[in-house]
PDB file of N, CA, C and O in Angstrom:
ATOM      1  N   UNK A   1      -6.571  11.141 -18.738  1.00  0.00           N
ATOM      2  CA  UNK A   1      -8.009  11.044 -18.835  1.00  0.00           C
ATOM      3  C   UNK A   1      -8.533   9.838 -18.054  1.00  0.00           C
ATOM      4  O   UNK A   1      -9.560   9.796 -17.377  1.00  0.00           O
ATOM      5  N   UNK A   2      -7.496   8.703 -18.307  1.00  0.00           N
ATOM      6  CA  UNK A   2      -8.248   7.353 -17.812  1.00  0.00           C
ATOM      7  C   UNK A   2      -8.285   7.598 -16.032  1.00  0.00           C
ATOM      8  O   UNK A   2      -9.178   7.107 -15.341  1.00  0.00           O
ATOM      9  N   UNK A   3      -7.186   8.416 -15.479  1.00  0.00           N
ATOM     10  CA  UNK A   3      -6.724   8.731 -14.383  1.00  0.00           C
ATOM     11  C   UNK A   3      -7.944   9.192 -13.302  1.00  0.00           C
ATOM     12  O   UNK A   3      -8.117   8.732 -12.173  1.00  0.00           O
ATOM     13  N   UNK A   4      -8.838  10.373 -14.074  1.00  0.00           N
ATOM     14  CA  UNK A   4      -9.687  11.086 -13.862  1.00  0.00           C
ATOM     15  C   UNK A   4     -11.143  10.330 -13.402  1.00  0.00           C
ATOM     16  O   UNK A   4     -12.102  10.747 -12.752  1.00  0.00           O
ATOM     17  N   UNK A   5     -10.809   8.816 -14.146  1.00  0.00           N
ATOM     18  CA  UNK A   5     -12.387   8.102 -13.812  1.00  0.00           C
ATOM     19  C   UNK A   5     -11.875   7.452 -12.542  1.00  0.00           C
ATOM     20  O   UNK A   5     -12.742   6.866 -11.894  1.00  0.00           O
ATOM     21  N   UNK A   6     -10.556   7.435 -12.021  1.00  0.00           N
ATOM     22  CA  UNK A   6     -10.620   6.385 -10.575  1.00  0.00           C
ATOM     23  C   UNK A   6     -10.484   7.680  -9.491  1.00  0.00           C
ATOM     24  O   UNK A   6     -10.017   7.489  -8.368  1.00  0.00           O
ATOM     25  N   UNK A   7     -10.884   8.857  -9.883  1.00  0.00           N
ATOM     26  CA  UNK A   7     -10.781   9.527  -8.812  1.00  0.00           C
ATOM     27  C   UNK A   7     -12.265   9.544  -7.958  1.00  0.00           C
ATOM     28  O   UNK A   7     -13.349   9.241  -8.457  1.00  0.00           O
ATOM     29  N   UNK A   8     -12.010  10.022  -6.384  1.00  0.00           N
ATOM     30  CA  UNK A   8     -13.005   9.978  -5.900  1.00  0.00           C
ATOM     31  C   UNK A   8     -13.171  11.272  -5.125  1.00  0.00           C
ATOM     32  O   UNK A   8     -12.369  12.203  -5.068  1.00  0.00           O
ATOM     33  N   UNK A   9     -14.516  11.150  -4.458  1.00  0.00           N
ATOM     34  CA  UNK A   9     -14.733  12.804  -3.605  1.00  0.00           C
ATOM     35  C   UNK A   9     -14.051  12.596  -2.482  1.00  0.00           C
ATOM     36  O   UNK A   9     -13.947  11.407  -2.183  1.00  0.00           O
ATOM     37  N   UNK A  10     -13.221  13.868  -1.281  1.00  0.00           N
ATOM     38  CA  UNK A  10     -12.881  13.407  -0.302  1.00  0.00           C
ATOM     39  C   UNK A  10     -14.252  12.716   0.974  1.00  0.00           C
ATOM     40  O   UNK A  10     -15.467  12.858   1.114  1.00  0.00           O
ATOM     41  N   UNK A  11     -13.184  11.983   1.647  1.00  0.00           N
ATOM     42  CA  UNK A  11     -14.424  10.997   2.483  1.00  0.00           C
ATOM     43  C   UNK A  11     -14.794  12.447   3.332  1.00  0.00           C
ATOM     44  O   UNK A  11     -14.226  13.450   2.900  1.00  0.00           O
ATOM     45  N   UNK A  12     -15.699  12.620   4.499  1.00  0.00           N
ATOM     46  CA  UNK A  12     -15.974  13.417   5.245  1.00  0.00           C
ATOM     47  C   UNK A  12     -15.556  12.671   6.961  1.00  0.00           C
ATOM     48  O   UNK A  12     -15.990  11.618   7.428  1.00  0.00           O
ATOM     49  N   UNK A  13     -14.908  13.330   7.384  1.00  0.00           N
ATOM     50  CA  UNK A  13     -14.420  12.932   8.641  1.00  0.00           C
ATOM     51  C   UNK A  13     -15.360  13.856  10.009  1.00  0.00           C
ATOM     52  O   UNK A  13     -15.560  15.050  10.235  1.00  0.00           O
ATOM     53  N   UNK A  14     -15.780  12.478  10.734  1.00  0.00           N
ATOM     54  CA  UNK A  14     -16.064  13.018  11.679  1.00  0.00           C
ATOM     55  C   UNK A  14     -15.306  13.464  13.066  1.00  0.00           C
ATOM     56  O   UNK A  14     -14.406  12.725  13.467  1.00  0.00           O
ATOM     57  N   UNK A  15     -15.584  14.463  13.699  1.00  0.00           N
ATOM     58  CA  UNK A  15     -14.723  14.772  15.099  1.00  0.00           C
ATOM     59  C   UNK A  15     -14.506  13.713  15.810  1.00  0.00           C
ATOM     60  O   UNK A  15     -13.305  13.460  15.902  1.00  0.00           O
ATOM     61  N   UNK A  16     -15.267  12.915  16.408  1.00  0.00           N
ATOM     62  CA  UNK A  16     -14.866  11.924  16.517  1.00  0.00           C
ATOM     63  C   UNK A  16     -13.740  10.915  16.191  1.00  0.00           C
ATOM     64  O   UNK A  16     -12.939  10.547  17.050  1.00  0.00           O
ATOM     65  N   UNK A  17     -13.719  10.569  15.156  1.00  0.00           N
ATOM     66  CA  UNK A  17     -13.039   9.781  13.653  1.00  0.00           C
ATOM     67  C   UNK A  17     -11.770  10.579  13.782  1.00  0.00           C
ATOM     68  O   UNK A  17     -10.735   9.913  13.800  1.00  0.00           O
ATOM     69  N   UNK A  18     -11.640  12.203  13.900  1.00  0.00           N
ATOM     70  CA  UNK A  18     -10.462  12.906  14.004  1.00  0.00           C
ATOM     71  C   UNK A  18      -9.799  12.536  15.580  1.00  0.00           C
ATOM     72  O   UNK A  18      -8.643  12.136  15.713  1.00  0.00           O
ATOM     73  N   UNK A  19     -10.592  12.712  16.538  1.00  0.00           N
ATOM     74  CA  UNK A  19     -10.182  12.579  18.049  1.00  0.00           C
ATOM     75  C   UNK A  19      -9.096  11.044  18.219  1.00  0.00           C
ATOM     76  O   UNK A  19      -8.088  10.908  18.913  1.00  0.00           O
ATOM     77  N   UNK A  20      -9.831   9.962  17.219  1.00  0.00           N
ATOM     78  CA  UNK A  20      -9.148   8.848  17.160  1.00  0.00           C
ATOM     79  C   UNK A  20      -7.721   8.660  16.611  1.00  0.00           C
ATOM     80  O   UNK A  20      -6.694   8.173  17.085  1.00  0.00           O
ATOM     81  N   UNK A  21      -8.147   9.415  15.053  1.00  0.00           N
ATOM     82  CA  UNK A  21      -6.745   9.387  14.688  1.00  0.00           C
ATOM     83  C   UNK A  21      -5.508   9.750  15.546  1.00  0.00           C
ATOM     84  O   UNK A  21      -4.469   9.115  15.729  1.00  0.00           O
ATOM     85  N   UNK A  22      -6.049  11.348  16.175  1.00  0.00           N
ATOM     86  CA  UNK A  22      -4.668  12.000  16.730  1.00  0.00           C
ATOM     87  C   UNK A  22      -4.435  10.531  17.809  1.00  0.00           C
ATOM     88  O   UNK A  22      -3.496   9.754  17.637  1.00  0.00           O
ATOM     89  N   UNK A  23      -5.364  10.381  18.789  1.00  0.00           N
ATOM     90  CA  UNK A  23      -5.114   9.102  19.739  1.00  0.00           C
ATOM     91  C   UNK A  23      -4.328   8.165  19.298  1.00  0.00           C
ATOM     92  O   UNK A  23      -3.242   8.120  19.875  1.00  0.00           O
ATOM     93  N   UNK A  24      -4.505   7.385  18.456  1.00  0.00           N
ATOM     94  CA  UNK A  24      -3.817   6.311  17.700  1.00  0.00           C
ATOM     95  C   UNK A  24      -2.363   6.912  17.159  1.00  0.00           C
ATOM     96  O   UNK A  24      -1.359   6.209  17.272  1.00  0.00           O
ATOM     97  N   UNK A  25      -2.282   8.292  16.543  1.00  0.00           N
ATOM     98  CA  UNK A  25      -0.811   8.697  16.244  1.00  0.00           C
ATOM     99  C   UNK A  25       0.109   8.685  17.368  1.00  0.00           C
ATOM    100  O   UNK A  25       1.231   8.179  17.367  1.00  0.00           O
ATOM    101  N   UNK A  26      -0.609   9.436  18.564  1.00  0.00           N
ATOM    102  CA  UNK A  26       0.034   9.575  20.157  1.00  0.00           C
ATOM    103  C   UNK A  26       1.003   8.280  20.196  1.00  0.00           C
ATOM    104  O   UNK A  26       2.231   8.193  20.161  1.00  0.00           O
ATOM    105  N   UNK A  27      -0.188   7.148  20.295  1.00  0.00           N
ATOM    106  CA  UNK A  27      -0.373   5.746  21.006  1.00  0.00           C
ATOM    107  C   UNK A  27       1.162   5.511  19.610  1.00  0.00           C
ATOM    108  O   UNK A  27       2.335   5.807  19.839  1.00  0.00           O
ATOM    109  N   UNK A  28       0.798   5.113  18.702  1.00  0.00           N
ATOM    110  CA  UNK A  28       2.413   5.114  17.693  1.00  0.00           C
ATOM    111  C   UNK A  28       3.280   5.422  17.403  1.00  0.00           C
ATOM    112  O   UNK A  28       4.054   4.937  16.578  1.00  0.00           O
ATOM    113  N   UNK A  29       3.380   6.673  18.272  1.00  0.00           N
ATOM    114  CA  UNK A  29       4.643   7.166  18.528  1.00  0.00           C
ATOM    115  C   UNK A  29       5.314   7.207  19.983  1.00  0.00           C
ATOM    116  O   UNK A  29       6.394   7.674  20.344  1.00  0.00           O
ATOM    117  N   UNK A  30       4.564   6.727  20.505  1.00  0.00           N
ATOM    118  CA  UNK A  30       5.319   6.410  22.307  1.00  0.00           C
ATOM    119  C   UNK A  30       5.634   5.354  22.530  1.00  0.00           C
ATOM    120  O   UNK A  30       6.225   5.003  23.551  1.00  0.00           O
ATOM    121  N   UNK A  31       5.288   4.622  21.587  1.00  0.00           N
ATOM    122  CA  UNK A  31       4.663   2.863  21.691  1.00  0.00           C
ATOM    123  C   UNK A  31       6.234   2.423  20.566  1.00  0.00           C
ATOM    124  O   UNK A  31       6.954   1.426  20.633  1.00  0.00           O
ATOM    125  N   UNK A  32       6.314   3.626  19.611  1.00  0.00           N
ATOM    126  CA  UNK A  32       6.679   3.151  18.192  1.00  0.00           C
ATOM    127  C   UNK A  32       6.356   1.789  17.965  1.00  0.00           C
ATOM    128  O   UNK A  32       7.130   0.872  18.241  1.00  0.00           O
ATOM    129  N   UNK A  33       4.822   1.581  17.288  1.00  0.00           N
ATOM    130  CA  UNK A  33       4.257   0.720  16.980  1.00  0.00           C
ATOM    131  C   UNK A  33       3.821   1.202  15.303  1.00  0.00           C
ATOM    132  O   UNK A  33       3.723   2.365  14.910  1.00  0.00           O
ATOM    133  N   UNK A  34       3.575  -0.208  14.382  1.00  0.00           N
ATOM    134  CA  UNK A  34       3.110   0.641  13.158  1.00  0.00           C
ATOM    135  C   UNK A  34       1.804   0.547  13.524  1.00  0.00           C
ATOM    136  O   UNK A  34       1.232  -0.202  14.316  1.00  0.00           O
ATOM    137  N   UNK A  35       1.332   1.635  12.651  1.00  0.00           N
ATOM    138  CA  UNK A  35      -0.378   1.344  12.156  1.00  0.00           C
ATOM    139  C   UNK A  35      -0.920   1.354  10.825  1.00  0.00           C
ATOM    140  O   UNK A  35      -0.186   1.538   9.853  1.00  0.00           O
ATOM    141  N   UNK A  36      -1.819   1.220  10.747  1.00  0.00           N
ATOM    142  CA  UNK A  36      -2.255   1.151   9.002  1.00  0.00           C
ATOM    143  C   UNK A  36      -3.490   2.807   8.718  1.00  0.00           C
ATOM    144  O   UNK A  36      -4.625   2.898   9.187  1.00  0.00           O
ATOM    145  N   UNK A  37      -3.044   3.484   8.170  1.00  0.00           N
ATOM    146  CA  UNK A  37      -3.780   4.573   8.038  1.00  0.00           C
ATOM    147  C   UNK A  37      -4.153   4.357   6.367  1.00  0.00           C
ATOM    148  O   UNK A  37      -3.630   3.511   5.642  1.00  0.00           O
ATOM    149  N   UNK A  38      -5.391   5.536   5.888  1.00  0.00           N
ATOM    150  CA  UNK A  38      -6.085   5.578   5.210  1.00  0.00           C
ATOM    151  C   UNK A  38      -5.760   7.068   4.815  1.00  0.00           C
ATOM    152  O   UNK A  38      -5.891   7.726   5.847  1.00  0.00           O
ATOM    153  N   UNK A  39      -5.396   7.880   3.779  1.00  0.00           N
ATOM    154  CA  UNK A  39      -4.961   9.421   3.621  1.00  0.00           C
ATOM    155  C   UNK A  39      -5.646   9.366   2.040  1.00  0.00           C
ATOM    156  O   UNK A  39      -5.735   8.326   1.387  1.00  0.00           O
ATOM    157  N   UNK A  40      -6.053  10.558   1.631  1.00  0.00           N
ATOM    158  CA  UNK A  40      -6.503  11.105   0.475  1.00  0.00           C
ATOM    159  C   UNK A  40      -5.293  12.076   0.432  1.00  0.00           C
ATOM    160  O   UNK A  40      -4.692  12.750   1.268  1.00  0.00           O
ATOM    161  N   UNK A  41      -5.151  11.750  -1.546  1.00  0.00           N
ATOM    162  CA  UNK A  41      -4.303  12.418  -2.222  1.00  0.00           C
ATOM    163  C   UNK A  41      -4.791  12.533  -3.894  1.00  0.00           C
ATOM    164  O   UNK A  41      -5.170  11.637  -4.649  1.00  0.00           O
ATOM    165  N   UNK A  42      -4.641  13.814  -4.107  1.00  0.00           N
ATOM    166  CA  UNK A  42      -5.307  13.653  -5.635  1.00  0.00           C
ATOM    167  C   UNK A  42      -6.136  12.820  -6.223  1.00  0.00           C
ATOM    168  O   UNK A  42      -5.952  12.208  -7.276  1.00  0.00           O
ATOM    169  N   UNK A  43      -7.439  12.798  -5.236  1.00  0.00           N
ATOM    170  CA  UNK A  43      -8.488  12.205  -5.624  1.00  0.00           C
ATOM    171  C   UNK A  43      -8.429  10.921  -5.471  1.00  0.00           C
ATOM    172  O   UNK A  43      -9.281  10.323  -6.128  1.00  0.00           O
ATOM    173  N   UNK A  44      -7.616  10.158  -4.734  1.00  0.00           N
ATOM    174  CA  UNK A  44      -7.779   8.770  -4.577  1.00  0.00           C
ATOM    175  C   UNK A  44      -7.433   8.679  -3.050  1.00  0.00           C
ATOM    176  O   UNK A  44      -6.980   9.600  -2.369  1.00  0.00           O
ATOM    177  N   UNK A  45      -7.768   7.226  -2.572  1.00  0.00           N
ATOM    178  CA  UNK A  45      -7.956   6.924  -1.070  1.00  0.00           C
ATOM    179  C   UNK A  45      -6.923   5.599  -0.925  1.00  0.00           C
ATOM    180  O   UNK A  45      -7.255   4.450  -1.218  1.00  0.00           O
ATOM    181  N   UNK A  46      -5.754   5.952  -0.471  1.00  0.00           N
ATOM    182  CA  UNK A  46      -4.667   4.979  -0.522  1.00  0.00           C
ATOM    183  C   UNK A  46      -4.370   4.835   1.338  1.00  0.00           C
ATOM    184  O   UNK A  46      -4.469   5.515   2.359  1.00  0.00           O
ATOM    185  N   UNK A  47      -3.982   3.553   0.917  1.00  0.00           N
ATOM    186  CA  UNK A  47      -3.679   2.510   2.648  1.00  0.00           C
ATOM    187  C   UNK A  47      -2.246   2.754   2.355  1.00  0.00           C
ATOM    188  O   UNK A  47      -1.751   2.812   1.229  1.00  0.00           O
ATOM    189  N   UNK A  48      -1.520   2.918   3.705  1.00  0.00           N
ATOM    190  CA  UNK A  48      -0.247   2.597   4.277  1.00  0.00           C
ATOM    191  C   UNK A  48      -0.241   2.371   5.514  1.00  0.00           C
ATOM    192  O   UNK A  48      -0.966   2.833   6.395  1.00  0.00           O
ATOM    193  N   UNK A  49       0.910   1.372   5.584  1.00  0.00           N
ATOM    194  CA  UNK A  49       1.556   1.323   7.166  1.00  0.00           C
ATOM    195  C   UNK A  49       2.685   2.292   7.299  1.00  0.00           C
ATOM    196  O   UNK A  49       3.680   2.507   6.607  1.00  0.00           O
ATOM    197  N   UNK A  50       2.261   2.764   8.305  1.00  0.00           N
ATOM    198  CA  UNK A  50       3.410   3.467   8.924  1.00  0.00           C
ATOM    199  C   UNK A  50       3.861   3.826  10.585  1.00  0.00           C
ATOM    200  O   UNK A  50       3.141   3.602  11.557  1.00  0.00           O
ATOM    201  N   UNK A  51       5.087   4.371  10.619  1.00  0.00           N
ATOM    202  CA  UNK A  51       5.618   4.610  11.857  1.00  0.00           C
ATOM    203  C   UNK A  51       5.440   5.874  12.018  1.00  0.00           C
ATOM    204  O   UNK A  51       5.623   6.695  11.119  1.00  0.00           O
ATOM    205  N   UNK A  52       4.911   6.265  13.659  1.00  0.00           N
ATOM    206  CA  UNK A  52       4.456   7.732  13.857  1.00  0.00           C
ATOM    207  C   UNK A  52       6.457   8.023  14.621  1.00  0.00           C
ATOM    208  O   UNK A  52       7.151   7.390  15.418  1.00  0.00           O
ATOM    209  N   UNK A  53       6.697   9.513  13.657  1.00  0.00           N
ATOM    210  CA  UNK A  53       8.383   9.490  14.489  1.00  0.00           C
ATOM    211  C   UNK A  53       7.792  10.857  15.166  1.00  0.00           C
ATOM    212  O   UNK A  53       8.065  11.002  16.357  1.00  0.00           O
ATOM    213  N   UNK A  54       6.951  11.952  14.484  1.00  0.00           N
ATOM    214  CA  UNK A  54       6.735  13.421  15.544  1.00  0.00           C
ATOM    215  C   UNK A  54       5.609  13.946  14.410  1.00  0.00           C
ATOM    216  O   UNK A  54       5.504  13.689  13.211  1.00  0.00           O
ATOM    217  N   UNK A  55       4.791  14.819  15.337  1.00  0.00           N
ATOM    218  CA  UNK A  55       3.653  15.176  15.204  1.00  0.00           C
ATOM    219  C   UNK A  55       4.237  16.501  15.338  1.00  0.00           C
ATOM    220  O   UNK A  55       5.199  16.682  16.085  1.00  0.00           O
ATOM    221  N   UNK A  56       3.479  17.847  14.358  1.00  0.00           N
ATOM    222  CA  UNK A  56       4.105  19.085  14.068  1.00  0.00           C
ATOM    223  C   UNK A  56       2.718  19.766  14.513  1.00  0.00           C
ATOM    224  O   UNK A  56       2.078  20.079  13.509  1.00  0.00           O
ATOM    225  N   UNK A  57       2.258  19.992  15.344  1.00  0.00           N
ATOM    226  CA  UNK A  57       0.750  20.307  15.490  1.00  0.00           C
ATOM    227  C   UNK A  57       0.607  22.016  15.169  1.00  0.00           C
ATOM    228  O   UNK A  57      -0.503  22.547  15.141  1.00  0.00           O
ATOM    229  N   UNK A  58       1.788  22.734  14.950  1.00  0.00           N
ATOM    230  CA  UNK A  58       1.562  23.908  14.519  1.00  0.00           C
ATOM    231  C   UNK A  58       1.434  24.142  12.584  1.00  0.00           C
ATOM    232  O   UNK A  58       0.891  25.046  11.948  1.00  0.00           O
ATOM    233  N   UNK A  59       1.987  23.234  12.234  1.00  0.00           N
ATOM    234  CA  UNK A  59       2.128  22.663  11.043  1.00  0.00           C
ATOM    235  C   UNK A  59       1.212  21.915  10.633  1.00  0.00           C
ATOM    236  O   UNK A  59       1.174  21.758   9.413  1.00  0.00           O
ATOM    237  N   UNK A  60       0.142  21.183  11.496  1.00  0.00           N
ATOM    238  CA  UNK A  60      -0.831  20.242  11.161  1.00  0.00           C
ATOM    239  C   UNK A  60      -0.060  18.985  10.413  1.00  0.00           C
ATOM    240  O   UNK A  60      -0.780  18.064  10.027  1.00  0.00           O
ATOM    241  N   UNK A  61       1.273  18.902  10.200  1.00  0.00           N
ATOM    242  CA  UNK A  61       1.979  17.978   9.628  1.00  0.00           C
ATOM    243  C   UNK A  61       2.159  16.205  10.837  1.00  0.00           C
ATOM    244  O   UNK A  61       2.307  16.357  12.050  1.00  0.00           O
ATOM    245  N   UNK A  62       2.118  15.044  10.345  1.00  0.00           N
ATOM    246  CA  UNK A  62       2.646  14.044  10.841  1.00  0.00           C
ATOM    247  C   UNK A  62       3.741  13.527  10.065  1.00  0.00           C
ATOM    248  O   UNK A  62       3.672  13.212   8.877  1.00  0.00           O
ATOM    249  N   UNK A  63       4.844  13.452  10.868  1.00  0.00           N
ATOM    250  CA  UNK A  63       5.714  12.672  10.088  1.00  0.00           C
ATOM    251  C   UNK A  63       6.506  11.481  10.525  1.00  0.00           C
ATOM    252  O   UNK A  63       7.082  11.480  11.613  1.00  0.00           O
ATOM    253  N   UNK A  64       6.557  10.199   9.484  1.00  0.00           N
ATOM    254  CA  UNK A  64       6.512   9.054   9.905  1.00  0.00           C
ATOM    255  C   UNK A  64       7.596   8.243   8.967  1.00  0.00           C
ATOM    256  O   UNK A  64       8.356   8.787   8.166  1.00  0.00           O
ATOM    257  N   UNK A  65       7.514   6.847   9.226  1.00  0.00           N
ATOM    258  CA  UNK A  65       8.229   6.262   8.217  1.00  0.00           C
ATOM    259  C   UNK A  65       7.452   5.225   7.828  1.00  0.00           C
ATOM    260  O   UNK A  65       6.800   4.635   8.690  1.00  0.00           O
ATOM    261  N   UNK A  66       7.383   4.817   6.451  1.00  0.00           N
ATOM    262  CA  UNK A  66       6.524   3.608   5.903  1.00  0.00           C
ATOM    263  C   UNK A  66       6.941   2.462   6.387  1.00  0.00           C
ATOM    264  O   UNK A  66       7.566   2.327   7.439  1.00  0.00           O
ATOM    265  N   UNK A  67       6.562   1.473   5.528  1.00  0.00           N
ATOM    266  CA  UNK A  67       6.688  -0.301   5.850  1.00  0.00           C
ATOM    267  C   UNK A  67       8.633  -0.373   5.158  1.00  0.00           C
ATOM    268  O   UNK A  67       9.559  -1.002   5.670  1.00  0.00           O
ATOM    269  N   UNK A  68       8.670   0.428   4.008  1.00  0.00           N
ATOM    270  CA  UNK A  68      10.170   0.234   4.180  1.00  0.00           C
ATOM    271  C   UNK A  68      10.819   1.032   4.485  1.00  0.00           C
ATOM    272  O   UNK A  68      11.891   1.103   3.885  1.00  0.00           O
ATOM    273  N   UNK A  69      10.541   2.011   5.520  1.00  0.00           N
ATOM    274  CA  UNK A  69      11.320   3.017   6.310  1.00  0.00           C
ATOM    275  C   UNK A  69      12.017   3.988   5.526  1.00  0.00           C
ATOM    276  O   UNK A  69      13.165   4.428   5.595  1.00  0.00           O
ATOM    277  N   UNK A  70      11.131   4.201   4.826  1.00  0.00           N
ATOM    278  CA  UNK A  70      11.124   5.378   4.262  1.00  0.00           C
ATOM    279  C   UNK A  70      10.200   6.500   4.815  1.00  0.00           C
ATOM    280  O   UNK A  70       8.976   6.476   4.938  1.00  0.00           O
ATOM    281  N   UNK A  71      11.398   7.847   5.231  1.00  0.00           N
ATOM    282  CA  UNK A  71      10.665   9.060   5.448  1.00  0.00           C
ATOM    283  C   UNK A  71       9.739   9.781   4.989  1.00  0.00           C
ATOM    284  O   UNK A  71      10.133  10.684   4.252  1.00  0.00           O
ATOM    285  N   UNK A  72       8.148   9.682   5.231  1.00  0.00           N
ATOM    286  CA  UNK A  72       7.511  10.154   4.753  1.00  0.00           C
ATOM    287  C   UNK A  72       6.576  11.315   5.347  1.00  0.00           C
ATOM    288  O   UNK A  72       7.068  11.797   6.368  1.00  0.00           O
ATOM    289  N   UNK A  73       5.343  11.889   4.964  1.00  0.00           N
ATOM    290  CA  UNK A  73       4.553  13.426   5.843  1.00  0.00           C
ATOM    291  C   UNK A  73       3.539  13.138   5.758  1.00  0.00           C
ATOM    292  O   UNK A  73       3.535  11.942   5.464  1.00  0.00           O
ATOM    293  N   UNK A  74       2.394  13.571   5.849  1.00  0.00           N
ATOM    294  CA  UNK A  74       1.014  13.886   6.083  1.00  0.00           C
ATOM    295  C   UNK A  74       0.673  14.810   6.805  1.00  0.00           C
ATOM    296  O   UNK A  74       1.119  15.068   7.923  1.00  0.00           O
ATOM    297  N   UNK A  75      -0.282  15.465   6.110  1.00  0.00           N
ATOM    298  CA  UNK A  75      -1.063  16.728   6.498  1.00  0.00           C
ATOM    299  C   UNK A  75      -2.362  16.367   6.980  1.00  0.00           C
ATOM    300  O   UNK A  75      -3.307  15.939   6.317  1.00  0.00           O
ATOM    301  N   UNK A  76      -2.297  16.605   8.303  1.00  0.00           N
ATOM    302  CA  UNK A  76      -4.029  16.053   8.569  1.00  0.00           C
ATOM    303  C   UNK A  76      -5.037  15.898   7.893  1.00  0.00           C
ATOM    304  O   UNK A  76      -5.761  14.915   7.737  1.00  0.00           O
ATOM    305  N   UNK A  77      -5.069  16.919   7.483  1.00  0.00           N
ATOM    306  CA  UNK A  77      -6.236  16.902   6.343  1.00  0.00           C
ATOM    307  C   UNK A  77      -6.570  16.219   5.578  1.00  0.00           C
ATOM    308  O   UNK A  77      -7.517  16.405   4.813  1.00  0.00           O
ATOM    309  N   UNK A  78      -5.877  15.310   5.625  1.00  0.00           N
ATOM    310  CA  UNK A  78      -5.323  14.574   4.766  1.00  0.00           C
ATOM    311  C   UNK A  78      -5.554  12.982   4.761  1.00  0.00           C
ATOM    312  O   UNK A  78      -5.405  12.111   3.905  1.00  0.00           O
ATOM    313  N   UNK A  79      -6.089  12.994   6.419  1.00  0.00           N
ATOM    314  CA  UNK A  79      -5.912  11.497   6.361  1.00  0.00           C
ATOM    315  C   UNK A  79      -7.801  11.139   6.417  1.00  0.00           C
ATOM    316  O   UNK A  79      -8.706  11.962   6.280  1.00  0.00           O
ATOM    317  N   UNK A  80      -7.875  10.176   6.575  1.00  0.00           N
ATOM    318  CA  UNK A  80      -9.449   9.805   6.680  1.00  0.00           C
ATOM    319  C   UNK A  80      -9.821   8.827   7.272  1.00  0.00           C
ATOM    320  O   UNK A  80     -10.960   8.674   7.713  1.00  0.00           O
ATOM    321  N   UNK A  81      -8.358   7.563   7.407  1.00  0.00           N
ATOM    322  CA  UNK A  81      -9.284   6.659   8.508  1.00  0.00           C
ATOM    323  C   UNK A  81      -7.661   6.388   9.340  1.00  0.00           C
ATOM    324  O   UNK A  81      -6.568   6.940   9.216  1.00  0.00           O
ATOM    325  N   UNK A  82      -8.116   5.371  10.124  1.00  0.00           N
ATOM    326  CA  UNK A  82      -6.802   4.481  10.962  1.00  0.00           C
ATOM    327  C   UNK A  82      -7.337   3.119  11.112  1.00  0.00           C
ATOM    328  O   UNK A  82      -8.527   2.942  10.852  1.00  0.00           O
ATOM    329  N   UNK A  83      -6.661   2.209  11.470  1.00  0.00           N
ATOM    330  CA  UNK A  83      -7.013   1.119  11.667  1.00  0.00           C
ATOM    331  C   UNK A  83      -6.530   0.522  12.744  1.00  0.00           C
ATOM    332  O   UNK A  83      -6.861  -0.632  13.011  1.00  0.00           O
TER     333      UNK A  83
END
């Protein structure tokens, strides 16, 4: 219940805002540089750093590794900002 009051609506992403992200994933995975992204998940808006390792564009999937290199995914849809 208490869970339910820190949830939020998803942000709304603009084309733009999307054009960047994919740019910045490109740029982090050729570069293998981290970045700090912004992703919605069950109603909340959580920061990570991560490493871009391959982009699944038929899948809409990114998959990367965190700050402790751990294998992790994202679904575009999913994300909402970059930094």
């Amino acid at each position: 219940m208490l869970n339910d009051l820190n949830k939020v609506p998803k942000p709304m992403i603009t084309e733009d805002m999307r054009e960047q992200i994919e740019r910045e994933f490109m740029h982090s995975m050729q570069n293998k540089e981290e970045i700090l992204i912004s992703y919605y998940r069950d109603g909340i808006v959580h920061d990570m750093y991560i490493n871009v390792l391959h982009i699944e564009p038929m899948m809409r999937t990114v998959y990367c590794t965190d700050a402790f290199g751990l294998n992790t995914e994202f679904k575009f849809d999913e994300l909402v900002n970059i930094y």
